[in-house]
ZAMARGU-4260 file (C-alpha; in steps of 0.2 Angstrom, whole numbers, plus 5000, padded with zeros to 4 digits):
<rodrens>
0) 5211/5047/4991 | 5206/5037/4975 | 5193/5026/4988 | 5186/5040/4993 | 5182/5050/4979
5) 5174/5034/4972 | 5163/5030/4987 | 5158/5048/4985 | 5151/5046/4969 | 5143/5029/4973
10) 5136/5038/4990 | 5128/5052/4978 | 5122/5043/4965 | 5113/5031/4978 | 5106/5049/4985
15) 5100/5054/4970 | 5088/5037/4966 | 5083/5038/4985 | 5076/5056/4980 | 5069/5054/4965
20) 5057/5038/4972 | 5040/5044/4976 | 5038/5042/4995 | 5022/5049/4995 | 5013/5033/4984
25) 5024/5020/4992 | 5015/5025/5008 | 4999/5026/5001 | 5000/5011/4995 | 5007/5004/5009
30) 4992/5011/5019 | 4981/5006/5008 | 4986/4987/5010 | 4985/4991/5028 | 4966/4995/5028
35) 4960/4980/5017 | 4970/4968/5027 | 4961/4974/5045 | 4945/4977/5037 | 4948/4958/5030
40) 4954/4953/5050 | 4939/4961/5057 | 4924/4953/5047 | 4931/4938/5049 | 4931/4940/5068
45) 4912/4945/5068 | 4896/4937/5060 | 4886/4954/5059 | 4881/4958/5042 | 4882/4976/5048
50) 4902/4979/5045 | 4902/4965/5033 | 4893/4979/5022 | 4901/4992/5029 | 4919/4985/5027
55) 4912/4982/5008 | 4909/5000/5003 | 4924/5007/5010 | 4933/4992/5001 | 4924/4999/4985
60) 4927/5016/4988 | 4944/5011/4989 | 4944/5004/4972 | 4946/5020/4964 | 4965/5017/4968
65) 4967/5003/4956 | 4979/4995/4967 | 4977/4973/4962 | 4975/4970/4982 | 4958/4979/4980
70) 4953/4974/4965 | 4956/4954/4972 | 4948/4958/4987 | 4932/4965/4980 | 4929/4954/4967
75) 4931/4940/4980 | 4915/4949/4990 | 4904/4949/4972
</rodrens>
């Protein structure tokens, strides 16, 4: 009886962190990582200049999200 209504508040409490992380950026910046890394994968794959640039300016469009994978990855370019 005692074991149970302890797990229970354990069980709830857990819930109530899980709830109140916000999903939303976590996947956003998970996605976000995402894209720099294959744009990284595909110009190193390719020597034309042409999505070299282009891989560049979404990189720097990017960089409004001020997350330090972008930062890093753009000053690398400059």
């Amino acid at each position: 009886m005692m074991n149970s209504l302890i797990l229970g508040a354990f069980k709830e409490a857990g819930l109530a962190l899980i709830g109140r992380l916000a999903f939303r950026v976590l996947a956003e910046r998970f996605f976000t990582r995402l894209i720099i890394y294959s744009l990284d994968k595909l110009v190193s794959y390719t020597s034309n200049t042409m999505i070299e640039e282009t891989a560049h300016d979404i990189k720097l469009q990017l960089k409004g999200k001020k997350l330090k994978v972008i930062d890093d990855s753009v000053s690398n370019k400059l």
